[in-house]
C-alpha distance (Angstrom), angle and dihedral (degrees) to the residues before:
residue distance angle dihedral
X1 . . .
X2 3.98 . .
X3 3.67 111.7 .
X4 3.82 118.3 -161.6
X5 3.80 127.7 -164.7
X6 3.63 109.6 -149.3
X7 3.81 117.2 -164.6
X8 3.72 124.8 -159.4
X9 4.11 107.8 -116.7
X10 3.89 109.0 -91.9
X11 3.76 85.9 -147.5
X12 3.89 135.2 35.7
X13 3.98 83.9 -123.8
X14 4.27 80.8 80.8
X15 3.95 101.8 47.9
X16 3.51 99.5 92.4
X17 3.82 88.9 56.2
X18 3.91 87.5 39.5
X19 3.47 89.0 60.9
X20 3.37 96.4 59.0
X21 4.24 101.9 66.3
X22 3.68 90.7 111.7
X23 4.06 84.1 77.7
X24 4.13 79.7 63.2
X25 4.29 85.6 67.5
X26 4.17 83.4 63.0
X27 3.63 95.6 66.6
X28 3.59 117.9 108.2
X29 3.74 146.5 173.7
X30 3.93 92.1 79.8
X31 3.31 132.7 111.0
X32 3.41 92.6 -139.0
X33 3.93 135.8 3.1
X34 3.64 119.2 -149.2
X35 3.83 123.7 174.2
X36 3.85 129.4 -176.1
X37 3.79 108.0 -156.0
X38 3.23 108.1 -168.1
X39 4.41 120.2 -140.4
X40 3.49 92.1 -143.7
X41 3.81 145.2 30.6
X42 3.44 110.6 -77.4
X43 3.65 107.1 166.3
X44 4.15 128.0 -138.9
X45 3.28 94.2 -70.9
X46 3.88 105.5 45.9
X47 3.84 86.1 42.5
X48 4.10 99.1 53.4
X49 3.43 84.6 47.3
X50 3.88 98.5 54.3
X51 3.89 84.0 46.9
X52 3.68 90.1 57.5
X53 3.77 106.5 42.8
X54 4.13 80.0 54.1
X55 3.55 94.0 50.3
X56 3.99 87.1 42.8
X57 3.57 95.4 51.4
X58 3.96 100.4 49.6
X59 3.87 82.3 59.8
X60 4.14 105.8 -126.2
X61 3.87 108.0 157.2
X62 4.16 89.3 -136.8
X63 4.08 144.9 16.2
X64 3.50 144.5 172.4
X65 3.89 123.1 -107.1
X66 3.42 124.7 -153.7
X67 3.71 148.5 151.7
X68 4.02 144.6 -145.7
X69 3.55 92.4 -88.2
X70 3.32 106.4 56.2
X71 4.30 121.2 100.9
X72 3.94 114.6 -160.1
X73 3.75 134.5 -166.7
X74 3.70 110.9 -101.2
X75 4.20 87.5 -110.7
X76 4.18 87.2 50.5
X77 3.87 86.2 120.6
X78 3.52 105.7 33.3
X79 3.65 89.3 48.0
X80 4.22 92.7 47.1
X81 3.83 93.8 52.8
């Protein structure tokens, strides 16, 4: 399952790339996508933490955090599990 916490732009500067989330519905390999999109500016904190009281509540006993800026060899998750 990927999980991804999408936060709404603290700035106007970020809408155009806001606007583009649907190209988050393209991504496969999963199991299952789901993404949080926040209404409101949370901020990285307040975000990461939303992401982990999810993860927390649907019980698994590990995950994988991440962010945007982050590159990854194409084994990355092969290789991690």
């Amino acid at each position: 399952m990927l999980v991804i916490g999408l936060d709404f732009p603290p700035s106007e500067h970020y809408q155009d790339f806001f606007k583009k989330k649907e190209c988050l519905h393209t991504i496969q390999s999963f199991k299952e996508i789901i993404i949080l999109e926040a209404e409101r500016n949370l901020g990285v904190v307040a975000n990461c933490n939303r992401l982990y009281d999810y993860v927390q509540k649907q019980g698994y006993d590990s995950y994988i955090f991440t962010e945007d800026d982050n590159e990854f060899a194409p084994i990355f998750l092969e290789y991690i599990n």
